[in-house]
N, C-alpha and C positions, 0 to 999 in steps of 0.2 A: 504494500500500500504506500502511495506515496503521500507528501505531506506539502500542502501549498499553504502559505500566507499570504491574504487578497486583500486589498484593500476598496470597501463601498465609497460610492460618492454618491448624492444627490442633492441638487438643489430646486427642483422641480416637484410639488406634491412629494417632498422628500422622504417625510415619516412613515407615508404610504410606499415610497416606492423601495424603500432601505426595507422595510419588513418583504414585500413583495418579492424583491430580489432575493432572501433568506429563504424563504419560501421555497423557490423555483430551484435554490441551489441544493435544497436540500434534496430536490427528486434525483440529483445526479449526485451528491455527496454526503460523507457524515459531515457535520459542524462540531468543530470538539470545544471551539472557544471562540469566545467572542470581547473584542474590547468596550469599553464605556463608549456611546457615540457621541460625538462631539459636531458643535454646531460652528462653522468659521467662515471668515468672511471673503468672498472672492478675490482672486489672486487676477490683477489686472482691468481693462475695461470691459472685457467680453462678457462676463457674465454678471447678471443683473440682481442673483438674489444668493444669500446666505447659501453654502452647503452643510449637509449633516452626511460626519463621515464617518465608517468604521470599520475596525481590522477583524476579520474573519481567521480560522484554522481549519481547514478542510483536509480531509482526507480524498483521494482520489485512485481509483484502484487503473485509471486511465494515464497516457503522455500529457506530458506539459501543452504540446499542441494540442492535442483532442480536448483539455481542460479548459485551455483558453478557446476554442472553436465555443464549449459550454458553455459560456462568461459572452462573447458577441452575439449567440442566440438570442439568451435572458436580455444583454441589451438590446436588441432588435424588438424582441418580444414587446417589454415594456415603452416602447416609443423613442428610444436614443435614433435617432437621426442625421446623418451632415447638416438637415434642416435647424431640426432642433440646436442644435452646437451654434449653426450660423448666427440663430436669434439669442443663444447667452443663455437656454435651458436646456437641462442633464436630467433626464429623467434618471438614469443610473450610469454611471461609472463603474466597471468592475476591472482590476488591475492585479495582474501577478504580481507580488513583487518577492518571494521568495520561494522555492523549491527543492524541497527536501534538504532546506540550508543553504543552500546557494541562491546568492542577490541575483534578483533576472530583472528588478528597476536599478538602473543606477542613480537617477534621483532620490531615493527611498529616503536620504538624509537632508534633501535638499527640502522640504516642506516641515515645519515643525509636526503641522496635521498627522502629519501622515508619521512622522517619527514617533509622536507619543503615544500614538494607536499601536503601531507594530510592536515599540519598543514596552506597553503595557504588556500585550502576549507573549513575548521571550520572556521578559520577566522571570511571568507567573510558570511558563514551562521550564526554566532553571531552578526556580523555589520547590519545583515539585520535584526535580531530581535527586 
């Protein structure tokens, strides 16, 4: 089994679509942990409204490709579009950013967001070792 760390985004009917995307993921994966979501505020002019984000731990008995093909469906599904992105709404973001320990974002440090998500679930899976 392998072991992904993903990271959610949504700024779009957020609350709904961060659940929703849990949801969907779970029909393809376990969820073994999930960080606190955090609500922060757009990076740039492009988009127009607060994100709520959060760091996932999945299991996947699938490749990292086929994992991530998983991850661009559920976006697709729930309305992510080049449309939507054009106008500054995300219905969902879903992002590898670690696999089976190895970094596959190399910004992963570059957004505090997204550090203090990821770096809540290492953490807690070091305290448990």
């Amino acid at each position: 089994m392998n072991t992904a760390i993903v990271m959610l985004g949504s700024n779009y009917q957020k609350e709904q679509n961060i659940e929703l995307a849990k949801e969907k993921l779970s029909e393809f994966f376990e969820i073994t942990d999930e960080s606190r979501l955090l609500l922060t505020k757009p990076i740039g002019n492009k988009y127009k409204n607060n994100f709520l984000n959060q760091a996932l731990v999945l299991l996947s008995a699938d490749s990292a490709i086929e994992t991530q093909n998983h991850f661009k469906h559920i976006e697709d599904e729930l309305g992510r579009s080049p449309l939507t992105a054009l106008i500054g709404d995300i219905p969902i973001d879903i992002d590898l950013v670690f696999w089976n320990g190895e970094q596959k974002r190399i910004d992963y440090d570059k957004y505090d967001f997204v550090k203090t998500c990821i770096d809540e679930l290492l953490e807690k899976r070091i305290e448990e070792d």
